[in-house]
TORKOLNU-256060 format. One line per 8 residues: number of its first residue (from 1); their letters; for each residue z, y, x of C-alpha. Coordinates in nm, 3 decimals. Each point is the difference from the previous one (the first is absolute). Layout:
NUM) A) Z:Y:X  ...
***
This chain:
1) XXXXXXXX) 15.087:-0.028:14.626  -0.295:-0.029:-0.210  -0.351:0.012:0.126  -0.310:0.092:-0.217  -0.370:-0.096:0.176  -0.374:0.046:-0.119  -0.256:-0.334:0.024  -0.057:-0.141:0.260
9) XXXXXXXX) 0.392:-0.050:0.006  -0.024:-0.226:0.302  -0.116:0.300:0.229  0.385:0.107:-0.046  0.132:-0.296:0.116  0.013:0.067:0.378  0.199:0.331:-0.082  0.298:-0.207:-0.210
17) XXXXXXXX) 0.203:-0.057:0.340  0.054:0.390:0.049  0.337:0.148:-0.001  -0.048:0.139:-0.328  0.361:0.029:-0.048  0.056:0.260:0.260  -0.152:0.368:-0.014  -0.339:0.036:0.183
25) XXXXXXXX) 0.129:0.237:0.251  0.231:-0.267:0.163  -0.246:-0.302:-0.025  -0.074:-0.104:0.398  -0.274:0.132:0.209  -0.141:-0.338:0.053  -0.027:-0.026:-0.364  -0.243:0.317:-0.071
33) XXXXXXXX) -0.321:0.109:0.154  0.001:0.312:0.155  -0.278:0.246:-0.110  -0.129:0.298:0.232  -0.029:0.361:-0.117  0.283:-0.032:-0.269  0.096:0.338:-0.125  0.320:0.076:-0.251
41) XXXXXXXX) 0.028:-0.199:-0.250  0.222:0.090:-0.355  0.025:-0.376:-0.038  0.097:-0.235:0.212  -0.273:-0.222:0.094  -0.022:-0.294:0.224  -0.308:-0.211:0.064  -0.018:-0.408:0.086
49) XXXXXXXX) -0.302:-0.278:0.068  -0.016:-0.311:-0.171  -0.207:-0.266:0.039  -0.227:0.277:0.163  -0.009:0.233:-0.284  0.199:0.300:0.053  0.188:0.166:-0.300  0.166:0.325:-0.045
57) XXXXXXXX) 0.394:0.030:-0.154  0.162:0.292:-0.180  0.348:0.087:-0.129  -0.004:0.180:-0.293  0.147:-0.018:-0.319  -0.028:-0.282:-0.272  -0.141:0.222:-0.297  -0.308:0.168:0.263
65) XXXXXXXX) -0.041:-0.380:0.153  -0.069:-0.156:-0.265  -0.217:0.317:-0.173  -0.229:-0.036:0.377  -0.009:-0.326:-0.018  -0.147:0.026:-0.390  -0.254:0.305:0.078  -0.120:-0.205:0.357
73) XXXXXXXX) -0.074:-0.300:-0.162  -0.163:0.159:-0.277  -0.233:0.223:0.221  -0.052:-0.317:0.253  -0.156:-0.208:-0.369  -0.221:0.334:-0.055  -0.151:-0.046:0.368  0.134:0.380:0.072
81) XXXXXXXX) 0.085:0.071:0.349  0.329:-0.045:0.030  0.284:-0.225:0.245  0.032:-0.347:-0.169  0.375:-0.045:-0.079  0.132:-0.368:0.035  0.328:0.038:-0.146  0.354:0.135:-0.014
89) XXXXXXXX) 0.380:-0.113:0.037  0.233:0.089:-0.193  0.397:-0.057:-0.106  0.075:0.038:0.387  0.352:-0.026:0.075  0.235:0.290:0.006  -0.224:0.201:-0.226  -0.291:0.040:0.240
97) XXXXXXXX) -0.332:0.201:-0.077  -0.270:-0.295:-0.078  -0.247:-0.063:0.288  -0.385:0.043:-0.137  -0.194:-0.204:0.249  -0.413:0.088:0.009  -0.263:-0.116:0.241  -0.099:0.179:0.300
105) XXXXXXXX) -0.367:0.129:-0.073  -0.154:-0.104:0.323  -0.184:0.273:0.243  0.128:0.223:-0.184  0.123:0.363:0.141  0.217:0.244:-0.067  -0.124:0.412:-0.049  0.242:0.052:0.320
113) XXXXXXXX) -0.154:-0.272:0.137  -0.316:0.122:-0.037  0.065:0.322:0.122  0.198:-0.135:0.347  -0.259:-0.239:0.099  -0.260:0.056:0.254  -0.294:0.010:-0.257  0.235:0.243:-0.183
121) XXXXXXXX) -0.324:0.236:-0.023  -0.208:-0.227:-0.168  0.264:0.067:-0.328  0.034:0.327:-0.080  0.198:0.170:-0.240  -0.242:0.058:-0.271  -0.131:-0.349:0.030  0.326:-0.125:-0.039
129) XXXXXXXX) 0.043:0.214:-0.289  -0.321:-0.111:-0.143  0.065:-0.326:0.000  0.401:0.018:-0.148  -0.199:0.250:-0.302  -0.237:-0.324:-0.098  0.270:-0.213:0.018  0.214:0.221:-0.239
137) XXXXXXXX) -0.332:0.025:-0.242  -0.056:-0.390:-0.017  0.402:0.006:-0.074  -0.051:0.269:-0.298  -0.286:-0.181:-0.130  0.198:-0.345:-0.049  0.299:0.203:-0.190  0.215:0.014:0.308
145) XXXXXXXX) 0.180:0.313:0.039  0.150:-0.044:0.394  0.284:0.248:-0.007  0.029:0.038:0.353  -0.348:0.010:0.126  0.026:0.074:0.420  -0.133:-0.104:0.325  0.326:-0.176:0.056
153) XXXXXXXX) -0.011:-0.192:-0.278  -0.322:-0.142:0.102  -0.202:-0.223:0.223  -0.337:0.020:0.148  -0.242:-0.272:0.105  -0.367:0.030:0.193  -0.263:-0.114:-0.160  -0.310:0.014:0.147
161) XXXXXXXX) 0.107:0.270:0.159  0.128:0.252:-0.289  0.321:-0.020:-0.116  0.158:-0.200:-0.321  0.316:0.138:-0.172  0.233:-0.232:-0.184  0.314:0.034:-0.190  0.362:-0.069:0.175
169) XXXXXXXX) 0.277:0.138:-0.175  0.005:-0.022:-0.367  0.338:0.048:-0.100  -0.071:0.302:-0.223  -0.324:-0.160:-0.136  -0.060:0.031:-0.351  -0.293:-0.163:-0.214  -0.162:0.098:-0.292
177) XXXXXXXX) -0.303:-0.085:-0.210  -0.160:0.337:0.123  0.150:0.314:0.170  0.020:0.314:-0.170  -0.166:0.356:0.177  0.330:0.113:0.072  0.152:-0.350:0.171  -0.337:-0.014:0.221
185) XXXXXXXX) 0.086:0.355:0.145  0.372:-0.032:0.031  -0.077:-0.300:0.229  -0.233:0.215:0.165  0.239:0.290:0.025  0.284:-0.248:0.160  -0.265:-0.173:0.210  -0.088:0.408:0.168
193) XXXXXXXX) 0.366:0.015:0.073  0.061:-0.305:0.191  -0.318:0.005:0.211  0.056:0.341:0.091  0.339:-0.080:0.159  -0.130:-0.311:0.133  -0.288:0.181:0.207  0.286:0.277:0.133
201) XXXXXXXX) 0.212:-0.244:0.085  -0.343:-0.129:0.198  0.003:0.299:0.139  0.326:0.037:0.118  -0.055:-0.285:0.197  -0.322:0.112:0.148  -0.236:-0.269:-0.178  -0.210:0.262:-0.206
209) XXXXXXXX) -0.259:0.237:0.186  0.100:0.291:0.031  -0.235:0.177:-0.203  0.117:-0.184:-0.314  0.209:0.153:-0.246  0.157:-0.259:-0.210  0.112:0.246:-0.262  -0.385:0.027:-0.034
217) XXXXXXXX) -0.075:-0.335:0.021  0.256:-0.078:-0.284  -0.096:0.274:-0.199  -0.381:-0.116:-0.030  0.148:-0.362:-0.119  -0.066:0.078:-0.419  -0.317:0.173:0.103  -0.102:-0.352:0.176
225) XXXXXXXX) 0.135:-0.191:-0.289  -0.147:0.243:-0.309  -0.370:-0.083:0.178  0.026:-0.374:0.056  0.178:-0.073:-0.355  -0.291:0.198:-0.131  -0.265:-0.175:0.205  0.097:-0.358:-0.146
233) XXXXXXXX) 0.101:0.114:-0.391  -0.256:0.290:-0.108  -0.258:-0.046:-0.238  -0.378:0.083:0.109  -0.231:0.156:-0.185  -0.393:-0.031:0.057  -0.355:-0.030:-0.147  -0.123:-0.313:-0.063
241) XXXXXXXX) -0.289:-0.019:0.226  0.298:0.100:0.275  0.184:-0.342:-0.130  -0.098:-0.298:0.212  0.061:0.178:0.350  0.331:0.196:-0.054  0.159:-0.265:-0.203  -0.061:-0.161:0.338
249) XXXXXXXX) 0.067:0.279:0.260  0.368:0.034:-0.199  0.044:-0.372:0.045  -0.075:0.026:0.315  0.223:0.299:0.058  0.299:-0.159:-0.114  -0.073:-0.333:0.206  -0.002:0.240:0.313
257) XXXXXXXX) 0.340:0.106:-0.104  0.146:-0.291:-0.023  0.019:-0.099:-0.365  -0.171:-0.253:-0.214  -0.165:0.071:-0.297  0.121:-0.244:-0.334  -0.228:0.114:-0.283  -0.245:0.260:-0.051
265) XXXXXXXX) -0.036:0.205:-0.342  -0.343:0.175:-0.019  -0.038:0.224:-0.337  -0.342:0.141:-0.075  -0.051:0.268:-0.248  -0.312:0.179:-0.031  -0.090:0.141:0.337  0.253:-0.128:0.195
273) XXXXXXXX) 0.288:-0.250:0.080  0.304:-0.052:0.137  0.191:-0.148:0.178  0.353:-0.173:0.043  0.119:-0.253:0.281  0.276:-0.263:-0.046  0.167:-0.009:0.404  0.169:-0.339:0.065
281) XXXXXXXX) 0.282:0.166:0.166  0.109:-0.372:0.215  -0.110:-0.030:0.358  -0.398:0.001:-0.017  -0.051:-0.387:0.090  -0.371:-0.094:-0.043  -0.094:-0.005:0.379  0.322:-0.140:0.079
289) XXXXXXXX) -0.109:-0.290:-0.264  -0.357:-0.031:0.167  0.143:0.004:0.352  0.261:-0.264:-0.101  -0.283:-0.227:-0.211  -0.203:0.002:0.267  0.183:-0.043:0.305  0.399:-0.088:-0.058
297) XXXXXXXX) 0.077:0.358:0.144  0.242:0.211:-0.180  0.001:0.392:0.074  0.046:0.302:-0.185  -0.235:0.156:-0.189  -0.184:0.241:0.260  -0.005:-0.261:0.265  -0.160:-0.262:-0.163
305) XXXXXXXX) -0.292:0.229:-0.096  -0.041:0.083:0.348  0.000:-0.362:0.063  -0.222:-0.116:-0.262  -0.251:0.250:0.159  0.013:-0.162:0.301  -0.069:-0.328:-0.164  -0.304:0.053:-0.142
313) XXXXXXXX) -0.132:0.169:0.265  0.087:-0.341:0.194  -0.129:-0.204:-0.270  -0.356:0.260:0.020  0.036:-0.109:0.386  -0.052:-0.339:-0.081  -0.263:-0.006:-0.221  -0.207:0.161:0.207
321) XXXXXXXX) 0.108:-0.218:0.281  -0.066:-0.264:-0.165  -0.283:0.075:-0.259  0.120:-0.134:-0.296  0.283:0.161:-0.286  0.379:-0.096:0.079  0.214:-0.058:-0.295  0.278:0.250:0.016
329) XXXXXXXX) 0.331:-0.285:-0.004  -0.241:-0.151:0.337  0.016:0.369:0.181  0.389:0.062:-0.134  0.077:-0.325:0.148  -0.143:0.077:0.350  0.041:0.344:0.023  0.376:-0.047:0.025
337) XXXXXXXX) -0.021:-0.321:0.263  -0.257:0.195:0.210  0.056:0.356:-0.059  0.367:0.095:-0.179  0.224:-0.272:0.157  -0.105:0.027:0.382  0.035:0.393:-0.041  0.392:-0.062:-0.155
345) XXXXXXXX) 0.059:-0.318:0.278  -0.093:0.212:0.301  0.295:0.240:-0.041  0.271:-0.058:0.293  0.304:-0.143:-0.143  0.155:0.322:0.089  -0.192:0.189:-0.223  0.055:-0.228:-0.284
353) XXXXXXXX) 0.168:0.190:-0.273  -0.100:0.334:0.034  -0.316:0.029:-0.286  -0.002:-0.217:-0.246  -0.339:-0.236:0.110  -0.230:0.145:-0.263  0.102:0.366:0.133  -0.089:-0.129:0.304
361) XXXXXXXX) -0.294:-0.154:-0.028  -0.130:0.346:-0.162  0.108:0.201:0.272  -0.207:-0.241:0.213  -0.288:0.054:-0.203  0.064:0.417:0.015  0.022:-0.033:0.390  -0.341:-0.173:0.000
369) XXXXXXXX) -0.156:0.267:-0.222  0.086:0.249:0.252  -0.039:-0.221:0.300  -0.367:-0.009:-0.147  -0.087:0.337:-0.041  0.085:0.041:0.338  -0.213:-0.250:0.123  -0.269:0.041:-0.236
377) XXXXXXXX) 0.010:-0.356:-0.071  0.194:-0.240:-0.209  0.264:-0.078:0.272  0.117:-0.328:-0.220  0.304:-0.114:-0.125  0.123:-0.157:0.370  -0.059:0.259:0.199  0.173:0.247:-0.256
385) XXXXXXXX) 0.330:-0.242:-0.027  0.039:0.005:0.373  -0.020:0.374:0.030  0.185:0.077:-0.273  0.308:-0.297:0.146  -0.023:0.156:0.286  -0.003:0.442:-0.080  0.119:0.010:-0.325
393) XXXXXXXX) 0.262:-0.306:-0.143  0.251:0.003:0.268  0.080:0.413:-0.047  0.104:-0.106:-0.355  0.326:0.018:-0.070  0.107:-0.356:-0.063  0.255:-0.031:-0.303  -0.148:0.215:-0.280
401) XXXXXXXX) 0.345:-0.075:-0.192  0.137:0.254:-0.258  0.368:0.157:0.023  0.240:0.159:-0.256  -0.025:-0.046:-0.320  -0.367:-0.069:0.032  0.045:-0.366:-0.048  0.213:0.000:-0.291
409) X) 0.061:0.342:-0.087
***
């Protein structure tokens, strides 16, 4: 047997004493960790912890392992959202399919998931679809034509309460310097397809309102997709007086969707100008940088702005506390001992696990929004973590794992 790992090689270690030798489906129970809400999977997949890590395992073929493993690690170096692969086995005995082993994106949840859980209204359909279309649009944008674009074949993470798509299954991935017209909509076209049996198959089960037609829903996925991928690659056209505050209401826009702008191109002829935006089509990372600089915190994107918000207004507490200007590293440092880490260290142990602690803490800060405008008054950040502990945390459902394929594809 052969084994192939990406840097930090070490990380693999703990998984070299696995029965590699024998097929997945007849490794021991005490071996594997089981994960709830596990749907049919075309693979055979098996998950295991090491050294508290937990990593996902998939038969499949030698030619589409080693292809995944390629396209992951590629997409994982371009900061696209996307599983991180760790490696893959191969020359197994007896002329066994190689075993492509990723890691386990943590809190992350599966579309059934999302749709069986008790906050199952909070993610509806079109949301769901909204946020699988701007993953698919950051994909096109990077060259990456997906192939077999689904719901299945992808996993969903909070973030500040809205939901983050990334990549699970990229078997059938292909990437080019650019996509042509026609590759964009046949991805879109095979993207309609899937998602529309997904959401009956939702609705076989009884997990969709009834109200919902996914045929509908499906249907108005290229309409969803023609207006976004338009939103982030048009050119604008305006006078030049108009210049200075739509060059910065379009920045703005495209921030609010979720993209980063690389450069900007602003042509002026005669009366007018236009304009062209460069998107960075990686994760969006510059409050995740700030939050990290300035406190040791790491958090996705949408979290950490929330976050940093809360900061400052802590750090404009203390200046006016204490009448004098607070350098921001000074307020970073004790907003997380004073603030941040007695929020996350007052969960039960119980209750560990089920948001990951940045989630947490912004659901915390939600609760005390509305806990306010009830009151009237700021109700405080105490106050608002012991009402929300006590009415809200424990009726979440505590092992937001994914099933199926949605770990590996």
């Amino acid at each position: 047997m052969r084994f192939l790992f990406r840097p930090p090689a070490t990380e693999a270690t703990g998984l070299l004493s696995l029965p590699w030798a024998r097929p997945l489906e007849e490794w021991d129970e005490d071996l594997l960790l089981t994960v709830p809400q596990r749907g049919i999977s075309r693979h055979v997949v098996r998950f295991v912890t090491s050294d508290g890590r937990v990593y996902a395992l998939k038969e499949i073929s030698e030619r589409l392992a080693r292809h995944e493993y390629a396209v992951l690690g590629e997409l994982e170096h371009e900061g696209m959202p996307a599983v991180s692969v760790l490696g893959l086995c191969v020359d197994r005995p007896d002329d066994q399919q190689a075993v492509l082993v990723t890691r386990y994106l943590e809190h992350s949840m599966s579309y059934r998931y999302l749709f069986s859980s008790p906050r199952g209204d909070d993610h509806s359909a079109d949301r769901l679809v909204d946020t699988l279309v701007e993953l698919l649009v950051r994909l096109h944008l990077s060259g990456t034509f997906w192939g077999d674009c689904s719901l299945s074949n992808t996993l969903f993470r909070l973030d500040a309460g809205k939901l983050a798509a990334y990549l699970v299954d990229a078997e059938t991935v292909e990437r080019h310097p650019r996509l042509s017209d026609g590759q964009r909509h046949h991805d879109v076209d095979l993207a309609r397809e899937r998602i529309g049996g997904e959401l009956m198959d939702l609705q076989a089960g009884g997990l969709l309102p009834p109200e919902l037609d996914p045929i509908e829903v499906s249907d108005s996925v290229p309409r969803r997709y023609g207006a976004l991928w338009d939103e982030v690659t048009r050119e604008e056209s305006f006078r030049l007086d108009e210049q200075r505050y739509r060059v910065a209401e379009r920045l703005r826009r495209l921030n609010d969707l979720g993209f980063d702008v690389g450069e900007v191109e602003l042509i002026t002829s005669g009366g007018g100008a236009r304009l062209r935006v460069d998107i960075r089509v990686a994760e969006s990372g510059q409050h995740r940088r700030e939050l990290f600089r300035l406190t040791g915190l790491e958090a996705q994107e949408n979290q950490a702005r929330r976050l940093l918000n809360d900061l400052r207004s802590f750090r404009a507490y203390l200046e006016q506390r204490d009448g004098r200007p607070v350098p921001e590293a000074t307020a970073g440092h004790l907003w997380r001992s004073e603030v941040y880490d007695p929020v996350v260290a007052a969960v039960p142990p119980d209750l560990l696990g089920v948001l990951a602690p940045a989630e947490l803490f912004h659901e915390v800060l939600v609760h005390r929004w509305y806990l306010s405008e009830d009151a009237g008054r700021d109700v405080g950040t105490t106050a608002a973590l012991r009402s929300y502990l006590a009415t809200v945390l424990p009726h979440q459902d505590g092992d937001q794992e994914a099933g199926e394929d949605d770990l590996v594809g």
